[in-house]
C-alpha positions as CSV (number, residue, x, y, z in Angstrom):
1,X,53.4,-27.3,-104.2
2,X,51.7,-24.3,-102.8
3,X,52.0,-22.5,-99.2
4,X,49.0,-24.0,-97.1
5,X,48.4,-21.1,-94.4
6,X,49.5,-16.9,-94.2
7,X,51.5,-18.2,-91.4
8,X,53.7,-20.4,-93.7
9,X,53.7,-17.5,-96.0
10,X,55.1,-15.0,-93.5
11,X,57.8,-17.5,-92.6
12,X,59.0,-18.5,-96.5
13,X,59.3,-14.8,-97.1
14,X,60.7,-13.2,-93.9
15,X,61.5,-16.0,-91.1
16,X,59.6,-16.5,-88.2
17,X,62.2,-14.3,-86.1
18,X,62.0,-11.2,-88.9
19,X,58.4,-11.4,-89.5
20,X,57.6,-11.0,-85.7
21,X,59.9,-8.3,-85.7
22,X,58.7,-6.3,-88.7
23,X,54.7,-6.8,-87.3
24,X,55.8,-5.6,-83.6
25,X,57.5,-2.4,-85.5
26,X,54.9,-1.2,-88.4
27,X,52.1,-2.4,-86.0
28,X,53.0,0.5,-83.8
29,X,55.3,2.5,-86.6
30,X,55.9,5.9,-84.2
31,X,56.6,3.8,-81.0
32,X,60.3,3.4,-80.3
33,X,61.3,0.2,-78.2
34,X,63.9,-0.9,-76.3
35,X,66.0,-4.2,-77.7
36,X,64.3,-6.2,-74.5
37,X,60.8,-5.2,-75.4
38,X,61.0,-6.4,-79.1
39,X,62.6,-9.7,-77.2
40,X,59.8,-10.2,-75.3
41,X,57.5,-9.0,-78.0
42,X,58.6,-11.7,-80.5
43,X,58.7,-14.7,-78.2
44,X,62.0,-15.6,-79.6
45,X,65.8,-15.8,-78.7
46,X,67.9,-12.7,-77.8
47,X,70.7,-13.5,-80.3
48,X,68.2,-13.8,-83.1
49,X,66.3,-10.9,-82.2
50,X,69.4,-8.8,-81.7
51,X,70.5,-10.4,-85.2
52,X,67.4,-9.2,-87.3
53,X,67.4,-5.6,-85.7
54,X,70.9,-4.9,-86.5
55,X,70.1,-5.9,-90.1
56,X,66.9,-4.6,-90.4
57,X,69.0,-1.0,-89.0
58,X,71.6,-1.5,-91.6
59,X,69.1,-1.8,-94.0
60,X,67.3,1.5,-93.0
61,X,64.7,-0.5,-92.4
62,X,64.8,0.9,-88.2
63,X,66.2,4.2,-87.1
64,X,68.3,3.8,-83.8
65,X,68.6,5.8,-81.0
66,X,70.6,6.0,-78.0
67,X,69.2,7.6,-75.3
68,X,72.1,7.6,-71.7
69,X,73.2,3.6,-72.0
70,X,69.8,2.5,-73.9
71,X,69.5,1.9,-77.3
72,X,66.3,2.8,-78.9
73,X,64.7,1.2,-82.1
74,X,61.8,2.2,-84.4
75,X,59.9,1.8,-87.6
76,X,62.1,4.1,-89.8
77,X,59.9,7.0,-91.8
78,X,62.4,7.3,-94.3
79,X,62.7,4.0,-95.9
80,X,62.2,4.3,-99.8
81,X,59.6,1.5,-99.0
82,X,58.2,1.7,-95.8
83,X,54.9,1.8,-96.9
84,X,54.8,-1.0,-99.1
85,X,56.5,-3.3,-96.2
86,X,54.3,-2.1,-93.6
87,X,51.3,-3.2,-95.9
88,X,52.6,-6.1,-96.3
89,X,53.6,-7.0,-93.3
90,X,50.2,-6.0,-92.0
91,X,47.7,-7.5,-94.5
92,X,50.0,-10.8,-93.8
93,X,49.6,-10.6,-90.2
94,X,45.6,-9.5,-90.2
95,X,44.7,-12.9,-92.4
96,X,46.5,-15.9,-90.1
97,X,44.4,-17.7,-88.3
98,X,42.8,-16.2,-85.0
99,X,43.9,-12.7,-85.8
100,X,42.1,-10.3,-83.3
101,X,42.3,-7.4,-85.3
102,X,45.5,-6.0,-82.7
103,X,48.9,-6.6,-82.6
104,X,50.4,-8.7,-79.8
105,X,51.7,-6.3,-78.1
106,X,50.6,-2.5,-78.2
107,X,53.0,0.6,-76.6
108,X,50.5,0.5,-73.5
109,X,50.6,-3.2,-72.6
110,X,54.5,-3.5,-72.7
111,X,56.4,-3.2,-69.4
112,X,59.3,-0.4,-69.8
113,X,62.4,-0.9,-68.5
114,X,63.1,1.0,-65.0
115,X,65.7,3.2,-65.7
C-alpha cells in the first residue's frame, strides 16, 4: 500500500497542522510572525497551531521573540538541520497538485496586527 498523492505524503510524515506550519515558516525563512498570522496562515485551529509552534520552539526548530506583549516566531538559522527540513518541506509543498510556484501566504500579503 503506497501513498497516492504529495499531499498524503506531507500529512503521514508531518500532520496536516505541522506541515502547514513548517511551509508558512521556511517558505519565508527571515520573516518573523505573529502566533495569529501563522493561525490564519494555516487555515487551522488556534489550539493546534499554538500546539505545533511550542513544539516546533522546543525543538529549535523556531526562534521566539517577544517584542512589548507580542510574541514573535521564525524559521530558526541555527537548527543543526534547517536546511535539510526546509528542502524538504519545500520540494513537498512545490509537487501537490496546483502548486503556483508561491507560498500561500507571502510577508506582504499578510495583515499585521495594529499594535
Amino acid at each position: 500500500m503506497g501513498i497516492k498523492s504529495r499531499s498524503g505524503l506531507s500529512e503521514s510524515l508531518f500532520g496536516k497542522t505541522r506541515f502547514a506550519v513548517l511551509r508558512l515558516f521556511f517558505s519565508n525563512p527571515s520573516e518573523p510572525f505573529y502566533l495569529q498570522e501563522v493561525i490564519r496562515a494555516a487555515k487551522t485551529g488556534q489550539g493546534a497551531v499554538e500546539r505545533e509552534v511550542a513544539l516546533l520552539h522546543r525543538l529549535g526548530i523556531l526562534d521566539r521573540r517577544v517584542k512589548g506583549r507580542l510574541v514573535l516566531y521564525q524559521a530558526s538559522f541555527r537548527c543543526p538541520i534547517f536546511e535539510e527540513l526546509q528542502s524538504l518541506v519545500l520540494r513537498i509543498d512545490s509537487s501537490a497538485p496546483g502548486h503556483t510556484d508561491r507560498p500561500e501566504a507571502l510577508p506582504g500579503e499578510l495583515h499585521r496586527l495594529p499594535w
